[in-house]
C-alpha positions, 0 to 999 in steps of 0.5 A: 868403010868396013867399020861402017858397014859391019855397024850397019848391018849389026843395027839393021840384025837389032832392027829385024830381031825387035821387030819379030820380037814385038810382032806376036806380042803386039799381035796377042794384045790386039787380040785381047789375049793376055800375056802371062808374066812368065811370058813377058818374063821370057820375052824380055829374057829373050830381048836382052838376049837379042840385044847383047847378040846383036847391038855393037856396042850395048853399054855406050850409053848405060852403064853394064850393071844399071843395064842389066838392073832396068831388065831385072827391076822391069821383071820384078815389076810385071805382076804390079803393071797394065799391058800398056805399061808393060809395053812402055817399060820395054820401050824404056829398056830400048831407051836405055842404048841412046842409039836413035836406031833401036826402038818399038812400035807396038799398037794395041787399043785399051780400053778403060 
């Protein structure tokens, strides 16, 4: 019982910390502001960090490199997409745990 309960509670820490990660930037696209690349560049430093601290086992499911790989390519990436497509490439970098537990919600109006 220990076991499940120490996973619980390492997927309910993931959970809060994707939550407070996405909060204030969901909340500056709702707002019309805009993100510098430097700082979707952080935050998705900052979510990998999260990640790695908190999910018990981040490599179940992709391999290490082609883990580290999806964060770096995404950076590389930033200067060449919209916010919304920014936003689906992190909710891919969720997908890469195949864990059903961690995700995003993010909400913002785009106009074209």
């Amino acid at each position: 019982m220990t076991n499940l309960s120490s996973l619980t509670k390492a997927f309910a820490r993931l959970f809060v910390a994707v939550f407070l990660f996405t909060g204030p930037g969901v909340s500056a696209i709702a707002a019309d502001t805009q993100l510098t690349n430097a700082q979707w560049r952080d935050d998705i430093d900052q979510l990998k960090a999260i990640i790695l601290e908190t999910h018990p086992a981040p490599y179940e499911a992709t391999p290490e490199a082609d883990f580290h790989a999806a964060f770096e390519m995404l950076k590389g990436d930033l200067p060449d997409l919209s916010t919304p497509e920014k936003v689906v490439r992190i909710e891919g970098l969720l997908g890469l745990l195949n864990d059903g537990h961690s995700g995003l919600q993010a909400t913002f109006s785009y106009q074209t």
